[in-house]
N, C-alpha and C positions, 0 to 999 in steps of 0.2 A: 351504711346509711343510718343516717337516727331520725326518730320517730319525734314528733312532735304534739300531742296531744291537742286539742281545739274545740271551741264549744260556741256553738251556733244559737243565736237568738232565732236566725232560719239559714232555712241554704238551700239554694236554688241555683240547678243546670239549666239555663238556656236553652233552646232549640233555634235554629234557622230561621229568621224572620220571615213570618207570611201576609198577605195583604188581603184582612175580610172585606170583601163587598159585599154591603146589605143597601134592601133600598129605601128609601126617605117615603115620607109620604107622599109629595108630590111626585112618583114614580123617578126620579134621578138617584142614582148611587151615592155612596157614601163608602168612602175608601176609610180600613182601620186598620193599620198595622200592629202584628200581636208578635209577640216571640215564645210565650207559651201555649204550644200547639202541638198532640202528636196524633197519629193516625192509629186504627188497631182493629184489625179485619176491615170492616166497611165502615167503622165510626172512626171520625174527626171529634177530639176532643180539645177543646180549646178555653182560654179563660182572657176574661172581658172584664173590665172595672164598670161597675153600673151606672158609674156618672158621664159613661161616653155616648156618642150619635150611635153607635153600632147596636149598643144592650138595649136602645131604648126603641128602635127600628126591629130589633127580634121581637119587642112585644108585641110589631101588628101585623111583620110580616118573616116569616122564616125562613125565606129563602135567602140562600149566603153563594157564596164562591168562594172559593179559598185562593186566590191567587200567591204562586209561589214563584218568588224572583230567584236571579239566578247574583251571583256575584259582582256582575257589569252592571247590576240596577243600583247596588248600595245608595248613590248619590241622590237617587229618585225616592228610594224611600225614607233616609234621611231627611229632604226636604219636607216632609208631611212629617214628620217626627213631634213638632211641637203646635201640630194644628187640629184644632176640634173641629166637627162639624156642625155641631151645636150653634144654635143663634147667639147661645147666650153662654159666654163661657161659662162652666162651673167654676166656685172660687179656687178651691182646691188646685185646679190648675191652672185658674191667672195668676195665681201667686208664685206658678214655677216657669212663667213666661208664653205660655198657650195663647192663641190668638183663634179667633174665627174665620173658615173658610169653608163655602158649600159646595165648590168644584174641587175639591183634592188633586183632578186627575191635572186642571189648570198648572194649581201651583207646584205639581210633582213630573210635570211636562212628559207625565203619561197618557197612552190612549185608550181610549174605549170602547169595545167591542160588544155587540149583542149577545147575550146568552144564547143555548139552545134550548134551554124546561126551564131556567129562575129567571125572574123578574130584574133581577142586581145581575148590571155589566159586568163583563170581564176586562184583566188588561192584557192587552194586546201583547208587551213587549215580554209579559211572563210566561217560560217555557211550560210551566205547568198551571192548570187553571181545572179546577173541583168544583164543582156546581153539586150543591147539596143543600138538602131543608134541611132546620136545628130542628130535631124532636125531644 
């Protein structure tokens, strides 16, 4: 085998794509799917670009879901792939084709289920669902 030397400007392993729901201000969710995420004892650690509906709904309200799809969702999360929740897109991502949607669950022909302690829906079709505050 030979070895090949390489040099990173960055490098980054992926994890599992998961789906945050936090909720808007007029008390409706806001579906964000992340792929950097991992868990570690009782904390969720995860990372958010600050120009999305998700980072800006943690400033008023903490409470999340980690909704985790399983392989049969792909197409569904896919579909919200290039959609903000934001009224207004940010430039940053009109420029890579973003568009505005305030139902995700709509355009991702997902359902929405009541939490039991967080304010932000769950979805339904994912086998796993984490209800937890960001501290």
């Amino acid at each position: 085998m030979n070895t090949q030397q390489v040099n990173f400007s960055s490098l980054y392993f992926g994890t599992p794509v998961a789906i945050v729901s936090s909720q808007n201000a007029d008390g409706t969710t806001n579906l964000s799917p992340i792929s950097s995420w991992w868990i570690l004892g009782k904390s969720i650690i995860f990372g958010l670009g600050k120009s999305g509906k998700c980072y800006e709904n943690l400033q008023q309200n903490a409470d999340i879901v980690l909704n985790i799809p399983d392989a049969r969702l792909w197409e569904h999360v896919e579909a919200m792939a290039d959609i903000t929740g934001k009224e207004h897109v940010p430039d940053i991502k009109q420029k890579i084709g973003y568009r505005s949607e305030k139902n995700k669950f709509l355009c991702s022909d997902l359902t929405e289920v009541n939490s039991l302690d967080v304010g932000p829906g769950r979805i339904k079709e994912c086998p796993v669902q984490i209800e937890a505050r960001v501290v």
